[in-house]
N, C-alpha and C positions, 0 to 999 in steps of 0.2 A: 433531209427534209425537202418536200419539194413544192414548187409554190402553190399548188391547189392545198397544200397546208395551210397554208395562212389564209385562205379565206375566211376564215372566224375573225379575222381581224379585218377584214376588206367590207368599208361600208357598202351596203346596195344603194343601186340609181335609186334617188325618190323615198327613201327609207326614210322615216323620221326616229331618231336614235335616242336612247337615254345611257352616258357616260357611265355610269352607277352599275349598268349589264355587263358592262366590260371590265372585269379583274386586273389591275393595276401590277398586284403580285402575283400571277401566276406564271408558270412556265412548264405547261404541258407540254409543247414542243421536242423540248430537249431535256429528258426526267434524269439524265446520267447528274448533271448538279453544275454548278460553279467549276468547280477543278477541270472536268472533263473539256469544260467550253473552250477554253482558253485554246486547248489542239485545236479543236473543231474553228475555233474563227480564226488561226492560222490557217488551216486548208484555204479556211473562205478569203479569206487575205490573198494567198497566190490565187486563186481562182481570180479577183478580183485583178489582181496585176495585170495578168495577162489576159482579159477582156476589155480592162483598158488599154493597152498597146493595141488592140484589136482592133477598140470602135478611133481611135486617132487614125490609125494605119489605112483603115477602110475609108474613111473621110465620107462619111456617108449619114450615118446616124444623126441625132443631137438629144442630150439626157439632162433634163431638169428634174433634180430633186430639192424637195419642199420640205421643210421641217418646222414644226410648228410644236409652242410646249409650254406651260404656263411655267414662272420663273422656279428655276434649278431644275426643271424637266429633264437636263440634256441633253440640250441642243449642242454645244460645243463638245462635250466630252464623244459623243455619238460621231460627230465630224471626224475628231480625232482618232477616235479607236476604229473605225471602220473604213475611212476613206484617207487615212493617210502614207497608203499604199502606192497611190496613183502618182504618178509623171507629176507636176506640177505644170510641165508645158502645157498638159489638155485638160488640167480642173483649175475650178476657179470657183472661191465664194464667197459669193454676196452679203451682204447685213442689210438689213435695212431699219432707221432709227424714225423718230420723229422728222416729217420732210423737211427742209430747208426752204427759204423764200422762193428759191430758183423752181424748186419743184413744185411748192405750192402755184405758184403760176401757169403748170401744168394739171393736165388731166392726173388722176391717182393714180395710172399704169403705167404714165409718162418713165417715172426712173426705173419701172418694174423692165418696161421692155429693151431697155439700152443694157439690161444684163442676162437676158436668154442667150443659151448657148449657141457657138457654132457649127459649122457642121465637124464632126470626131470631138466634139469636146463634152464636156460634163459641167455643168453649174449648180452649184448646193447655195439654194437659199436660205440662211438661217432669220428666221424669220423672212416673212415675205409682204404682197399684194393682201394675206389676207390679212394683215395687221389693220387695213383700213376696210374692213367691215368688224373688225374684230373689239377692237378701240372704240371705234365708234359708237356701236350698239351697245355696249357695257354702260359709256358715257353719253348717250346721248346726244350725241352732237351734230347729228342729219337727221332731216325729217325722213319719216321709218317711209315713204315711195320712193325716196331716194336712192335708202338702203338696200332696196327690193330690187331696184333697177341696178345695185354693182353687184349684184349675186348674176345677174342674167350677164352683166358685162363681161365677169370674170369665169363665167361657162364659155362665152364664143371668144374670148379670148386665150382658151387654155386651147379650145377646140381648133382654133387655126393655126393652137403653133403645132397639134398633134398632125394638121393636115398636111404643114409642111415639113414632118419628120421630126418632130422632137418627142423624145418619149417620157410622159411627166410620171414621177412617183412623187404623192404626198402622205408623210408620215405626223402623225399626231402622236406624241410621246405620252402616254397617259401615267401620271401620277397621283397619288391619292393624296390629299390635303396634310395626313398625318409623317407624310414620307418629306411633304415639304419642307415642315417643320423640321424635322432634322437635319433634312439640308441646309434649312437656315442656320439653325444652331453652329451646326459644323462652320458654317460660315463666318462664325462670331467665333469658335473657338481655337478655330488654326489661322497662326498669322499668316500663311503661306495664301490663306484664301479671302481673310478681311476685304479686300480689295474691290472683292465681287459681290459685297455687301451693300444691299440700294434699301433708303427705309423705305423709298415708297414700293418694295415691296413687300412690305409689311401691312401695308396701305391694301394693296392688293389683296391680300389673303382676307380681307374683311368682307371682299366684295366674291370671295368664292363662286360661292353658286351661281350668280351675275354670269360669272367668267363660264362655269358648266356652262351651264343655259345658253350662253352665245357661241359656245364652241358644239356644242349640240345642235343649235339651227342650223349654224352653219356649213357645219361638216356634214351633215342630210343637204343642205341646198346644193352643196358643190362639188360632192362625188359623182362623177360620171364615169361610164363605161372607157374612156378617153383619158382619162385622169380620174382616178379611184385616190379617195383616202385609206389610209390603216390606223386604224388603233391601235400601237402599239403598246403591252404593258412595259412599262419602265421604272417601276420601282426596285427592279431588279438591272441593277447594269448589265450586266452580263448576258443576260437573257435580253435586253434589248438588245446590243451590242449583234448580238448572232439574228434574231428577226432582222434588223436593219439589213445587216451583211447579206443573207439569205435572200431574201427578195432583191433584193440589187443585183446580184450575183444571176442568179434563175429568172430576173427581169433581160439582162443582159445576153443570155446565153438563150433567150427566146428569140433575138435578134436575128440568127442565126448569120453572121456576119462572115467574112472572109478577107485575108487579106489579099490585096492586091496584085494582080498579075505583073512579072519583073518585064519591063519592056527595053530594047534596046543592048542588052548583053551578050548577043550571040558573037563567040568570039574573042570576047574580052578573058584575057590571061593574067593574072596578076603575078610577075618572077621573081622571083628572089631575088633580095634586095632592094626590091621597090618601097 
Protein backbone atom coordinates (compact mmCIF):
# COMPACT_ATOMS: atom_id res chain seq x y z
CA UNK A 1 0.00 0.00 0.00
CA UNK A 2 1.31 3.28 -0.50
CA UNK A 3 0.10 6.43 0.78
CA UNK A 4 -1.54 8.24 -2.03
CA UNK A 5 -3.86 5.13 -0.97
CA UNK A 6 -5.27 6.50 1.78
CA UNK A 7 -6.18 9.52 0.39
CA UNK A 8 -9.96 8.42 0.63
CA UNK A 9 -9.25 8.75 4.11
CA UNK A 10 -7.32 12.28 4.17
CA UNK A 11 -9.89 15.06 4.75
CA UNK A 12 -9.36 18.19 2.10
CA UNK A 13 -8.31 21.84 3.15
CA UNK A 14 -11.83 23.47 3.60
CA UNK A 15 -14.01 20.50 2.93
CA UNK A 16 -17.01 20.47 4.89
CA UNK A 17 -17.47 16.62 5.69
CA UNK A 18 -20.39 14.39 6.79
CA UNK A 19 -19.07 11.10 9.03
CA UNK A 20 -21.97 8.81 7.78
CA UNK A 21 -19.65 8.97 4.00
CA UNK A 22 -17.07 7.49 5.51
CA UNK A 23 -17.65 3.36 6.15
CA UNK A 24 -16.50 2.58 9.59
CA UNK A 25 -16.27 -1.26 8.51
CA UNK A 26 -14.79 -1.31 5.57
CA UNK A 27 -11.31 -2.61 4.48
CA UNK A 28 -10.71 -2.21 0.91
CA UNK A 29 -7.19 -1.58 1.35
CA UNK A 30 -6.00 -4.81 2.42
CA UNK A 31 -9.01 -7.46 0.68
CA UNK A 32 -6.48 -10.61 1.68
CA UNK A 33 -8.69 -10.39 5.48
CA UNK A 34 -7.72 -10.44 9.18
CA UNK A 35 -5.27 -13.57 9.05
CA UNK A 36 -3.06 -12.26 6.34
CA UNK A 37 -2.75 -8.72 8.25
CA UNK A 38 -1.15 -9.78 11.04
CA UNK A 39 2.37 -10.62 8.47
CA UNK A 40 1.68 -7.51 6.87
CA UNK A 41 1.77 -5.39 10.17
CA UNK A 42 4.85 -7.40 11.25
CA UNK A 43 6.65 -6.15 8.16
CA UNK A 44 5.12 -2.75 9.07
CA UNK A 45 6.53 -3.25 12.59
CA UNK A 46 10.26 -3.69 11.59
CA UNK A 47 9.71 -1.01 8.92
CA UNK A 48 8.72 1.12 11.76
CA UNK A 49 11.68 0.07 14.12
CA UNK A 50 14.07 0.96 12.05
CA UNK A 51 12.79 4.48 10.95
CA UNK A 52 12.62 5.13 14.41
CA UNK A 53 16.31 4.51 15.17
CA UNK A 54 16.58 6.59 12.03
CA UNK A 55 14.56 9.80 12.94
CA UNK A 56 16.54 9.63 16.79
CA UNK A 57 19.81 9.00 15.02
CA UNK A 58 19.30 11.88 12.62
CA UNK A 59 18.21 14.34 15.43
CA UNK A 60 16.71 16.41 12.94
CA UNK A 61 13.06 15.67 12.46
CA UNK A 62 10.12 16.06 15.26
CA UNK A 63 6.69 13.63 14.82
CA UNK A 64 3.45 14.55 16.55
CA UNK A 65 0.94 12.15 16.29
CA UNK A 66 -2.75 12.96 17.25
CA UNK A 67 -5.34 10.34 17.90
CA UNK A 68 -8.63 11.18 18.45
CA UNK A 69 -11.93 8.70 18.95
CA UNK A 70 -15.06 8.74 20.63
CA UNK A 71 -15.13 6.25 23.70
CA UNK A 72 -13.73 2.41 22.94
CA UNK A 73 -12.53 3.97 19.45
CA UNK A 74 -8.99 2.81 20.07
CA UNK A 75 -7.10 4.97 21.02
CA UNK A 76 -4.98 2.79 23.47
CA UNK A 77 -5.19 -0.57 21.77
CA UNK A 78 -4.02 1.43 18.21
CA UNK A 79 -0.87 2.99 20.66
CA UNK A 80 -0.13 -0.48 21.54
CA UNK A 81 -0.38 -2.53 18.47
CA UNK A 82 1.25 -0.18 16.29
CA UNK A 83 3.81 1.98 18.05
CA UNK A 84 5.03 -0.37 20.61
CA UNK A 85 7.93 -1.05 18.47
CA UNK A 86 9.69 2.07 19.16
CA UNK A 87 12.92 2.68 21.59
CA UNK A 88 10.99 4.12 24.47
CA UNK A 89 14.07 6.58 24.72
CA UNK A 90 12.60 8.73 21.60
CA UNK A 91 8.45 8.12 22.01
CA UNK A 92 6.59 9.50 24.58
CA UNK A 93 2.70 9.74 25.16
CA UNK A 94 0.75 12.33 26.31
CA UNK A 95 -2.99 11.95 27.83
CA UNK A 96 -4.62 14.78 28.26
CA UNK A 97 -7.83 14.81 30.96
CA UNK A 98 -10.08 17.44 32.30
CA UNK A 99 -7.16 20.49 33.00
CA UNK A 100 -6.27 21.05 36.52
CA UNK A 101 -6.43 24.49 38.34
CA UNK A 102 -2.61 25.04 37.48
CA UNK A 103 -3.67 24.67 33.83
CA UNK A 104 -6.80 26.36 34.04
CA UNK A 105 -4.76 29.51 34.73
CA UNK A 106 -3.26 29.04 31.71
CA UNK A 107 -4.18 29.66 28.00
CA UNK A 108 -5.94 26.01 26.62
CA UNK A 109 -2.49 25.17 24.61
CA UNK A 110 -0.65 26.14 27.74
CA UNK A 111 -0.15 22.12 28.70
CA UNK A 112 -0.60 21.20 24.96
CA UNK A 113 2.80 22.91 24.09
CA UNK A 114 5.12 21.76 27.14
CA UNK A 115 4.52 18.12 25.39
CA UNK A 116 5.46 18.57 21.63
CA UNK A 117 8.21 16.70 20.62
CA UNK A 118 11.91 17.14 20.36
CA UNK A 119 13.96 17.22 17.79
CA UNK A 120 14.44 12.75 16.78
CA UNK A 121 11.66 12.17 19.02
CA UNK A 122 8.04 11.13 18.31
CA UNK A 123 4.95 12.15 20.78
CA UNK A 124 1.41 10.29 20.59
CA UNK A 125 -1.10 12.31 21.77
CA UNK A 126 -4.00 10.24 23.04
CA UNK A 127 -6.46 12.50 23.14
CA UNK A 128 -5.35 16.07 22.67
CA UNK A 129 -5.74 20.22 22.19
CA UNK A 130 -8.73 19.24 20.34
CA UNK A 131 -10.61 18.00 23.34
CA UNK A 132 -11.04 21.73 24.16
CA UNK A 133 -13.01 22.66 21.16
CA UNK A 134 -14.51 19.29 21.16
CA UNK A 135 -16.05 19.28 24.96
CA UNK A 136 -16.86 22.50 24.56
CA UNK A 137 -19.14 22.61 21.55
CA UNK A 138 -20.96 19.28 22.43
CA UNK A 139 -21.45 21.25 26.02
CA UNK A 140 -21.72 24.43 25.37
CA UNK A 141 -19.57 26.10 27.58
CA UNK A 142 -17.87 29.13 25.41
CA UNK A 143 -19.55 31.63 23.56
CA UNK A 144 -19.61 30.05 19.82
CA UNK A 145 -16.83 33.57 18.69
CA UNK A 146 -14.86 32.16 21.06
CA UNK A 147 -14.88 28.84 19.63
CA UNK A 148 -14.41 30.25 16.17
CA UNK A 149 -11.37 32.01 17.27
CA UNK A 150 -9.57 28.32 18.83
CA UNK A 151 -10.16 26.63 15.44
CA UNK A 152 -7.97 29.73 13.94
CA UNK A 153 -5.58 29.32 17.23
CA UNK A 154 -5.12 25.70 16.71
CA UNK A 155 -4.35 26.09 12.59
CA UNK A 156 -1.35 28.71 13.40
CA UNK A 157 -0.43 26.78 16.19
CA UNK A 158 -0.09 23.42 14.33
CA UNK A 159 1.25 25.55 11.40
CA UNK A 160 4.42 26.87 13.48
CA UNK A 161 5.33 23.79 14.79
CA UNK A 162 5.18 22.24 11.16
CA UNK A 163 7.54 25.36 10.37
CA UNK A 164 9.86 24.62 12.79
CA UNK A 165 10.07 20.81 11.66
CA UNK A 166 7.64 18.83 13.34
CA UNK A 167 5.63 16.50 11.20
CA UNK A 168 1.92 16.18 12.54
CA UNK A 169 -0.27 13.21 11.71
CA UNK A 170 -3.99 13.38 12.93
CA UNK A 171 -6.04 10.27 12.93
CA UNK A 172 -9.77 10.10 13.70
CA UNK A 173 -10.65 6.52 14.57
CA UNK A 174 -14.15 6.27 13.12
CA UNK A 175 -16.51 4.01 14.81
CA UNK A 176 -20.01 3.41 14.11
CA UNK A 177 -22.45 3.83 17.34
CA UNK A 178 -23.51 0.05 17.01
CA UNK A 179 -19.73 -1.16 17.25
CA UNK A 180 -19.70 0.97 20.36
CA UNK A 181 -22.25 -0.85 21.88
CA UNK A 182 -20.34 -3.92 21.87
CA UNK A 183 -17.60 -2.51 23.10
CA UNK A 184 -19.51 -1.50 25.83
CA UNK A 185 -21.02 -4.65 26.55
CA UNK A 186 -17.64 -6.53 26.25
CA UNK A 187 -16.75 -4.12 28.80
CA UNK A 188 -19.33 -5.12 31.40
CA UNK A 189 -18.85 -8.67 30.43
CA UNK A 190 -15.02 -9.38 30.95
CA UNK A 191 -13.72 -8.87 34.34
CA UNK A 192 -10.29 -8.27 32.81
CA UNK A 193 -11.87 -5.05 31.27
CA UNK A 194 -14.65 -3.73 33.84
CA UNK A 195 -12.19 -1.37 34.87
CA UNK A 196 -12.47 0.60 31.83
CA UNK A 197 -16.02 0.95 32.26
CA UNK A 198 -17.11 4.94 32.78
CA UNK A 199 -21.14 5.36 33.11
CA UNK A 200 -20.84 8.64 31.76
CA UNK A 201 -20.17 6.94 28.93
CA UNK A 202 -23.07 5.86 28.64
CA UNK A 203 -24.15 9.42 29.17
CA UNK A 204 -22.26 10.03 26.10
CA UNK A 205 -23.84 7.79 23.64
CA UNK A 206 -27.03 9.70 24.26
CA UNK A 207 -25.53 12.60 22.93
CA UNK A 208 -24.20 10.77 19.63
CA UNK A 209 -24.97 12.81 16.85
CA UNK A 210 -23.96 15.96 19.17
CA UNK A 211 -20.63 14.27 19.20
CA UNK A 212 -20.87 13.45 15.02
CA UNK A 213 -21.72 16.99 14.45
CA UNK A 214 -18.85 18.45 16.38
CA UNK A 215 -16.29 15.95 15.24
CA UNK A 216 -17.60 16.84 11.59
CA UNK A 217 -16.99 20.87 11.99
CA UNK A 218 -14.38 20.25 13.37
CA UNK A 219 -12.39 18.03 11.58
CA UNK A 220 -13.36 20.22 8.15
CA UNK A 221 -12.00 23.39 10.17
CA UNK A 222 -8.65 21.95 11.12
CA UNK A 223 -7.46 19.82 8.33
CA UNK A 224 -4.71 21.59 6.60
CA UNK A 225 -2.31 20.73 4.00
CA UNK A 226 0.24 21.02 7.05
CA UNK A 227 -1.46 18.78 9.39
CA UNK A 228 -4.35 16.69 7.44
CA UNK A 229 -6.72 14.71 9.39
CA UNK A 230 -7.74 10.72 8.40
CA UNK A 231 -10.65 8.94 8.97
CA UNK A 232 -9.73 6.17 9.85
CA UNK A 233 -12.22 3.06 9.76
CA UNK A 234 -11.91 1.32 12.96
CA UNK A 235 -14.51 -1.05 13.66
CA UNK A 236 -12.24 -3.40 12.38
CA UNK A 237 -9.05 -3.65 14.59
CA UNK A 238 -7.07 -4.94 12.32
CA UNK A 239 -7.73 -3.04 9.46
CA UNK A 240 -7.08 0.08 11.49
CA UNK A 241 -4.07 -1.33 13.18
CA UNK A 242 -2.38 -1.69 9.35
CA UNK A 243 -4.04 2.11 8.07
CA UNK A 244 -2.40 3.44 11.28
CA UNK A 245 0.97 1.52 10.73
CA UNK A 246 0.99 2.36 6.97
CA UNK A 247 0.76 5.99 6.87
CA UNK A 248 3.25 6.24 9.76
CA UNK A 249 5.45 4.04 8.16
CA UNK A 250 5.26 5.92 4.34
CA UNK A 251 4.80 9.31 6.40
CA UNK A 252 8.24 8.47 7.84
CA UNK A 253 10.00 7.15 4.91
CA UNK A 254 8.91 10.40 2.99
CA UNK A 255 11.30 12.14 5.27
CA UNK A 256 13.82 10.87 3.51
CA UNK A 257 16.19 10.99 6.40
CA UNK A 258 19.94 9.64 6.83
CA UNK A 259 22.03 8.80 9.45
CA UNK A 260 24.68 10.67 10.53
CA UNK A 261 28.12 10.94 9.28
CA UNK A 262 30.78 8.91 11.92
CA UNK A 263 33.16 11.84 12.84
CA UNK A 264 36.48 11.39 14.53
CA UNK A 265 37.46 7.63 13.90
CA UNK A 266 40.14 7.61 11.67
CA UNK A 267 42.39 5.22 13.14
CA UNK A 268 40.68 4.08 15.92
CA UNK A 269 41.46 0.12 16.39
CA UNK A 270 39.77 -1.78 18.72
CA UNK A 271 42.31 -5.30 19.82
CA UNK A 272 41.71 -7.98 21.34
CA UNK A 273 40.97 -8.16 24.49
CA UNK A 274 39.84 -4.71 24.92
Amino acid sequence: MKISDFEKYRIPTGELINISDYDASETSLFPKGKKASKKELLHLSQDLDRLQELLYAEHKHKILVVIQAMDTGGKDSTIRAVYRVFNPQGVRVASFKAPTSTELDHDYLWRIHQQIPGKGEITIFNRSHYEDVLVVLVNKLVPKDTLERRYEHINDFERMLTDEGTTILKFYLNISKDEQKKRLQARLDYKGKRWKFDKEDLKDRTHWKKYMNAYEYILSQTSTDYAPWYIIPANKKWYRNLAVASITSQTLQGLDMQYPKATNLEGIVIKKGQ
